[in-house]
C-alpha positions as CSV (number, residue, x, y, z in Angstrom):
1,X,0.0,0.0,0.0
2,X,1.2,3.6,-1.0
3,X,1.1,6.4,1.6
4,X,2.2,9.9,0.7
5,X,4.7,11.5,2.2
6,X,4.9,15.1,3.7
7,X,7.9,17.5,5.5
8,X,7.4,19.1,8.3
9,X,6.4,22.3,6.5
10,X,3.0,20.4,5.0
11,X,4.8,20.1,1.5
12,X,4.9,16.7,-0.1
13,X,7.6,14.5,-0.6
14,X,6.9,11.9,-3.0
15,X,5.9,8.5,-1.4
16,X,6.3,5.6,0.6
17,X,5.2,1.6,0.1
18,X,4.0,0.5,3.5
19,X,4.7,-3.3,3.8
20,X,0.4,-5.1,3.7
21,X,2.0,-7.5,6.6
22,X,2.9,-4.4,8.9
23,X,0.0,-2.1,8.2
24,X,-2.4,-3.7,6.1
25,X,-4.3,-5.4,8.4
26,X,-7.9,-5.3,8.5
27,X,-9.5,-6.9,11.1
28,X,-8.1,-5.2,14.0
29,X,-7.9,-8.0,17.5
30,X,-9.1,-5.5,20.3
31,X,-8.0,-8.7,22.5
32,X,-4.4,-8.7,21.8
33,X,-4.5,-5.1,22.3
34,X,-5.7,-5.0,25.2
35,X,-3.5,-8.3,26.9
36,X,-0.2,-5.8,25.7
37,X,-1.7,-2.6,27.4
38,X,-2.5,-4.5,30.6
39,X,1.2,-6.5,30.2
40,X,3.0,-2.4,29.9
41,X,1.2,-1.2,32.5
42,X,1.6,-4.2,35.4
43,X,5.0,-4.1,33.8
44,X,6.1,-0.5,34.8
45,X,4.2,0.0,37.9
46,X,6.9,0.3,40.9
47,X,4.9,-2.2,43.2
48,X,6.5,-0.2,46.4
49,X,3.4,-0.1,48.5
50,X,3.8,-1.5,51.6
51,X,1.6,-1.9,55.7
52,X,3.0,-2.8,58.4
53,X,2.2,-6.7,59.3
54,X,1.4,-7.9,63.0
55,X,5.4,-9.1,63.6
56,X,6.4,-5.4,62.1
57,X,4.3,-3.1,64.3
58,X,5.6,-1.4,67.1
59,X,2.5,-1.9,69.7
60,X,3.1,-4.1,73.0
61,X,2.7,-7.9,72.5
62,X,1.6,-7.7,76.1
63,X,-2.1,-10.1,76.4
64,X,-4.7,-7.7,76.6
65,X,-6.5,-9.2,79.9
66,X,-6.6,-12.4,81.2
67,X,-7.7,-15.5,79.4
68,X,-11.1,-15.9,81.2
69,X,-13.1,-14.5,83.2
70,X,-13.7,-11.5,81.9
71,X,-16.9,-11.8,79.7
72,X,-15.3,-10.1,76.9
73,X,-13.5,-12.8,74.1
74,X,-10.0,-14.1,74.1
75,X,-7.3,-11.8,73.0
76,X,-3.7,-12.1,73.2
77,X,-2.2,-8.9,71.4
78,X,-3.0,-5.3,70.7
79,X,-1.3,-5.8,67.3
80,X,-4.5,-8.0,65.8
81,X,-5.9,-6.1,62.9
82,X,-9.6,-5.9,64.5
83,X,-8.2,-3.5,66.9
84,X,-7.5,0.4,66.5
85,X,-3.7,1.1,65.9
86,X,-3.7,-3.0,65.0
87,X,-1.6,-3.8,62.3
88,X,-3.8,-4.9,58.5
89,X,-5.1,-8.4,57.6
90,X,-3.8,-9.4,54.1
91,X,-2.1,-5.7,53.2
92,X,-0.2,-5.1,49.8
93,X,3.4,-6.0,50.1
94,X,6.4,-5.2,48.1
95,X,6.2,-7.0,45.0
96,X,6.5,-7.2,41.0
97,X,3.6,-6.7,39.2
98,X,5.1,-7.6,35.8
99,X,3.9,-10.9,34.2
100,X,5.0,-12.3,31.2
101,X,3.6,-12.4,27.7
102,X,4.8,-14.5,24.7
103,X,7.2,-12.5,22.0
104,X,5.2,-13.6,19.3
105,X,1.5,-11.8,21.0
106,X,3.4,-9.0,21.5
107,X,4.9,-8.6,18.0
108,X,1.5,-9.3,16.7
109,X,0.0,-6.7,18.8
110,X,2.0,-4.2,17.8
111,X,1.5,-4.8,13.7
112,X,-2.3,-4.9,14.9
113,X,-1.9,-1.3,16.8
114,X,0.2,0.1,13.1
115,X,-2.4,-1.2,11.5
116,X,-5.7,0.4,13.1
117,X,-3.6,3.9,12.6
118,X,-3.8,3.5,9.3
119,X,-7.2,2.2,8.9
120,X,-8.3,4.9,11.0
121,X,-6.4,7.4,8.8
122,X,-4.1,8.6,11.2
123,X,-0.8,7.5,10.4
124,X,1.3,10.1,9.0
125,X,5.2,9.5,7.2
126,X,7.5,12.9,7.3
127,X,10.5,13.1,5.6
128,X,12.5,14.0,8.1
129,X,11.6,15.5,11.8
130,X,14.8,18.6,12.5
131,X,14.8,21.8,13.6
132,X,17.6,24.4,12.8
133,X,17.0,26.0,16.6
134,X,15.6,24.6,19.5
135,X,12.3,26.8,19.6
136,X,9.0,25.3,21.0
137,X,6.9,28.1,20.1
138,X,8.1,27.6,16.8
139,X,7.8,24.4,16.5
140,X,4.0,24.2,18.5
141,X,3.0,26.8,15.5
142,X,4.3,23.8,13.1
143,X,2.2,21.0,14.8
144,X,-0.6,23.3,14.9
145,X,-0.7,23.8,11.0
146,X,-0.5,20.3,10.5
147,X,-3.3,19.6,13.1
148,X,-1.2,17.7,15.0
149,X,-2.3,18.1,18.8
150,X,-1.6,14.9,20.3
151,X,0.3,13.0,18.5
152,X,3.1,10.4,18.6
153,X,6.4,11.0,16.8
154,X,8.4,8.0,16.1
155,X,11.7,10.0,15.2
156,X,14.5,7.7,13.6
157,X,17.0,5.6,15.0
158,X,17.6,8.6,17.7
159,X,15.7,11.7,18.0
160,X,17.5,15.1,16.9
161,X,18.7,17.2,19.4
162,X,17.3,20.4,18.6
163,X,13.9,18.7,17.8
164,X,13.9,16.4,21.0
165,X,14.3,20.4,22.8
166,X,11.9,22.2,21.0
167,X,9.1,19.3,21.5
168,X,9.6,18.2,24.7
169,X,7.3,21.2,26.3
170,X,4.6,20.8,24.3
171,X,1.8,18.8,25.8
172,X,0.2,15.7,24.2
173,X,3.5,15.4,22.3
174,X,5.8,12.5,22.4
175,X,8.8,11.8,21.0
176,X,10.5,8.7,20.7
177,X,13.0,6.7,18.7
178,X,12.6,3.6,17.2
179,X,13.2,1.2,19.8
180,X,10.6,3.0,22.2
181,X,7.6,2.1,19.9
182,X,5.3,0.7,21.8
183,X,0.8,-0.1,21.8
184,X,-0.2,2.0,24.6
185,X,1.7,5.0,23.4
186,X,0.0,4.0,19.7
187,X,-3.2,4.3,21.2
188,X,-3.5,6.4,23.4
189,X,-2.6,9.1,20.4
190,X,-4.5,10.8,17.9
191,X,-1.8,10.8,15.3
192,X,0.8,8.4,14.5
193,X,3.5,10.4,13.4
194,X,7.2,8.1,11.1
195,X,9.9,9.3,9.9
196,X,10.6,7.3,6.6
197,X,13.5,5.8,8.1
198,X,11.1,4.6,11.5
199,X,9.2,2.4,8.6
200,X,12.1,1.1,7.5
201,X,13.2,0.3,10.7
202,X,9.9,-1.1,11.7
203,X,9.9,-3.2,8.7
204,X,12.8,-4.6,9.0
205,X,12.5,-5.6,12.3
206,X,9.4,-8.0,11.4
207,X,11.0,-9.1,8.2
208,X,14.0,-10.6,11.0
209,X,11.0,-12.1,12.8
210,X,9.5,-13.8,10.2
211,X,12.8,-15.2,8.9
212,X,13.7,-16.4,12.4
């Protein structure tokens, strides 16, 4: 499939073939979507919440009263969890949250996530994303011409200096390189923004998979 290519100033520049395998895909799996978003997010959350369990709190393991006699039911510590200042019954503990998923769901994920872009006609090739100067008015008057007001930019093998500057204050924008392309980011933007040389890379990079 052709897609028509554009420079940063809205002028075109020629074209680009998109590979059918990549981005042609027409019946978009919300499934394996959503197993990768759930599988990022468990992934990157820090899992450092922590309460204090009965043999951590600081309360006197003194018994309460005596065992009988009293009316009232048996206790043996101030530290039980039914009790004020008690320490909590089955509390979150430091852990990992991150599970795995196979390779193979996660590359097809990703070509499905390309793929509803384009169906959805918001995939967009540049030429090129570089700035002479490092200006983020400049550059938000740019995006704003080419109605770009959340958008993710997939920039190249690394992302220009002065560009990587210039965008990096402008809300709803993210820029990344190649090797951070990734669903939720796909999807949780309006535009899908590739350098010609991000398709080749991402071309390449399933063409390896598929000969493997």
């Amino acid at each position: 499939m052709k897609l028509s290519v554009i420079k940063l100033d809205g002028k075109a520049a020629g074209d680009v073939e998109l590979s059918e395998a990549v981005f042609g895909i027409s019946d978009i799996r919300g499934d394996l979507l959503a197993r990768y978003v759930n599988w990022q997010l468990a992934k990157r959350r820090a899992g450092t919440h922590k309460v204090q369990t009965r043999n951590e709190n600081s309360r006197t393991g003194k018994k309460m009263y005596k065992q009988k006699g009293t009316g009232g039911a048996r206790h043996g510590s101030r530290r039980a969890p039914q009790f004020v200042g008690g320490s909590r019954a089955f509390g979150p503990v430091v852990r990992d949250h991150g599970y795995s998923l196979p390779k193979k769901v996660r590359a097809l994920a990703l070509r499905h996530a390309l793929s509803s872009k384009v169906k959805a006609g918001d995939l967009i090739v540049v030429d090129s994303v570089s700035v002479k100067e490092a200006k983020t008015a400049s550059l938000r008057e740019t995006f704003g011409k080419l109605g770009w007001t959340k958008a993710l930019i997939i920039a190249g093998p690394e992302v220009e200096t002065n560009f990587g500057l210039a965008a990096r204050n402008i809300p709803h924008i993210d820029v990344l390189p190649n090797a951070g392309l990734n669903v939720y980011d796909i999807l949780r933007a309006d535009k899908l923004v590739l350098t010609k040389a991000a398709v080749e890379a991402i071309e390449a990079r399933f063409a390896e998979k598929e000969a493997a």
